[in-house]
C-alpha positions in Angstrom: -2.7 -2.8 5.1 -4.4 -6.3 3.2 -0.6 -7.5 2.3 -0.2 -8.1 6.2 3.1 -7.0 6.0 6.3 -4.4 5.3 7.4 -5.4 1.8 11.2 -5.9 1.7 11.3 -4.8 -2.4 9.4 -2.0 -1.6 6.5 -3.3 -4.4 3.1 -4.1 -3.3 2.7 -7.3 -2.4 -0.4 -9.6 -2.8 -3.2 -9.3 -0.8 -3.9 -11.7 2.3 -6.3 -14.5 1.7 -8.3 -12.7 4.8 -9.1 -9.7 3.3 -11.4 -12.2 0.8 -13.5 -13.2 3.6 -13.7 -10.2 5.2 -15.0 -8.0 2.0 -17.8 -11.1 1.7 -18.9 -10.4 5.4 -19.3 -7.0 5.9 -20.6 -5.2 3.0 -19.8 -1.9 3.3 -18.0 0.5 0.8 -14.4 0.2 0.6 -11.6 3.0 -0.3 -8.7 2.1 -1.8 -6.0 3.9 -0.4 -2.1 4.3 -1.9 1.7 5.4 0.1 3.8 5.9 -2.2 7.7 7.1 -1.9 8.4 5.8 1.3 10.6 3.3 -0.2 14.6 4.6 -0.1 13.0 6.4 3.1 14.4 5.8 6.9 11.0 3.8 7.2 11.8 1.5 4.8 13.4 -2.5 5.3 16.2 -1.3 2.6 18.4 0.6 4.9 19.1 -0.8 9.1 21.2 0.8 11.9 23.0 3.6 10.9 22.2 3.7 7.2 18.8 5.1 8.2 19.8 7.9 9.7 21.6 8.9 7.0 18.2 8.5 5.1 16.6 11.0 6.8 14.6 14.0 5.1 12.7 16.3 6.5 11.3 17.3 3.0 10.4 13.7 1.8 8.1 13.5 -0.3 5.8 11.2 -0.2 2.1 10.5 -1.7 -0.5 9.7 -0.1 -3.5 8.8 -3.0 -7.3 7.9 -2.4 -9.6 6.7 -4.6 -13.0 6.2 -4.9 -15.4 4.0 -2.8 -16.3 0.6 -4.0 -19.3 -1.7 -2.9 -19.3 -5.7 -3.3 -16.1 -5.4 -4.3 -13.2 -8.5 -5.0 -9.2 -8.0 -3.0 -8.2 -8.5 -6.9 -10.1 -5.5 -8.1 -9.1 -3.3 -4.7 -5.2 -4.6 -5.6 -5.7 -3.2 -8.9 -6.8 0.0 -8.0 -4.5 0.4 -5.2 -1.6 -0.5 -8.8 -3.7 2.5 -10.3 -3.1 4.9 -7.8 0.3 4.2 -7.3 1.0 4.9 -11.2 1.7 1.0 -12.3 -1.0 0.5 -13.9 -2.8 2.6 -16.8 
């Protein structure tokens, strides 16, 4: 995960200054991955205690997009394909 972190909106967040220096480094193709719908879920930081168990779904559904491998590629071109497959960006 390049944010680092759990989002507490539920948004992506911006990418970790890290994941710049390791995509210099190692140059090997990289596959931007998307979960989406897991917000409003019992894994998400919106509900605690026993609001998440009254969350829970068996039959979530929840989206799980890849997309295709990039080489030499920037974290502000992978954040913008990991926007694409989440559906925010065109």
């Amino acid at each position: 995960f390049p944010e680092g972190k759990i989002t507490q909106d539920g948004e992506l967040a911006a990418f970790r200054l890290n994941l710049e220096v390791l995509l210099d480094v190692v140059k090997v193709p990289v596959i931007p991955l998307s979960l989406s719908g897991l917000w409003n879920s019992a894994l998400s930081t919106r509900y605690q205690g026993w609001q998440r168990l009254l969350k829970l779904k068996f039959l979530r559904k929840i989206l799980f997009s890849v997309g295709e491998p990039a080489v030499n590629v920037t974290s502000e071109k992978l954040f913008q394909s990991v926007l694409f497959l989440r559906g925010n960006i065109q």
